[in-house]
N, C-alpha and C positions, 0 to 999 in steps of 0.2 A: 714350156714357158712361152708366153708372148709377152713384149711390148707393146706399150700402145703409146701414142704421141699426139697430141691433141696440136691443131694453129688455129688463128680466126676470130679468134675474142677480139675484143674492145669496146669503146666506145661509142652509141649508135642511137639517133633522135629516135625520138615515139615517131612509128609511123614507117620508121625505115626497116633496112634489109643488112642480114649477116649469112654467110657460110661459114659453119667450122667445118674443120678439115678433122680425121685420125687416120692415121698409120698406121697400121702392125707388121710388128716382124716377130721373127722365132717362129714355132711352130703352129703355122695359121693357116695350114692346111683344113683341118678338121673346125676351125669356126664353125660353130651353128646360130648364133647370135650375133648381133652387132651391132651396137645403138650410143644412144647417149641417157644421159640421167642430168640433173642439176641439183644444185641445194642452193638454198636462199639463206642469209643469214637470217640465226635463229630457228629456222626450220630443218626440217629432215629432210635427205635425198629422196628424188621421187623421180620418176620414170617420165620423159620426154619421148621418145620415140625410138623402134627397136625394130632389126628387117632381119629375120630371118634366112638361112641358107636357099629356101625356098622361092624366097623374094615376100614372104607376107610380111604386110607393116601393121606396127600397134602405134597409136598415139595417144598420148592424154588428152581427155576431154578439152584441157584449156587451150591444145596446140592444134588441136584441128582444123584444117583448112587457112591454118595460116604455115607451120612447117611441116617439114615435107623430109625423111630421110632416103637414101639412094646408099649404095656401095658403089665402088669405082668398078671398072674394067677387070684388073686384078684380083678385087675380091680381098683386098688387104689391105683397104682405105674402104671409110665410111664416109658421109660425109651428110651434116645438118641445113638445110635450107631453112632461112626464118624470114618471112617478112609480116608487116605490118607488126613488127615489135610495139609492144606496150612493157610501160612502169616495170609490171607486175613480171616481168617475163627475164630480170636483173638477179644474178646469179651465176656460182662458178658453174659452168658442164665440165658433165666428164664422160669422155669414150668410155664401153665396155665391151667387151667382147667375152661370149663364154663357147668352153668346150666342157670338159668336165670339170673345169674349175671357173672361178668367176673373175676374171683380168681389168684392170683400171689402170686409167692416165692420170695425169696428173693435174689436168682440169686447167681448165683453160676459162676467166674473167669476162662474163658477157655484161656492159650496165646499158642500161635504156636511159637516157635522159634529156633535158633540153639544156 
């Protein structure tokens, strides 16, 4: 079993900068994934950015070259770079982390707004 624990939402003008934070504990040895995901109201969850054990990153087309994911030192935090937030980018995230099962936070409230 893992935890995962998400910090770092809130509130943030078009144009600025956020980090989330996630945690895990329990058995997070064998991570091989570890990223974040969002949902938009009214839309479905969709993949933001995911760093493998390896160190390779995935991102969505619309986050490229504005975030940026890393793991800590540890390797039991992740952790999301955003900047030049736009409108469009307002939504909970949520930490995931997989081994042979697929582990979620509890998501943490990003809003872009002026």
């Amino acid at each position: 079993q893992v935890q995962l624990v998400e910090s770092g939402g809130g509130l943030v003008q078009p144009g600025g900068s956020l980090t989330l934070s996630c945690a895990a504990s329990g058995t997070t040895f064998s991570i091989n994934v570890m990223g974040w995901y969002r949902q938009a109201p009214g839309k479905q969850r969709e993949l933001v950015a995911v760093i493998r054990s390896g160190g390779l990153t995935n991102y969505a087309d619309s986050v490229k070259g504005r975030f940026a994911v890393f793991r800590g030192n540890t390797k039991n935090t992740v952790y999301l770079q955003m900047n030049s937030l736009k409108a469009e980018d307002t939504a909970v995230y949520y930490c995931n982390a997989v081994i042979s099962n697929s582990y979620w936070g509890q998501g943490t409230q990003v809003t872009v707004s002026s």
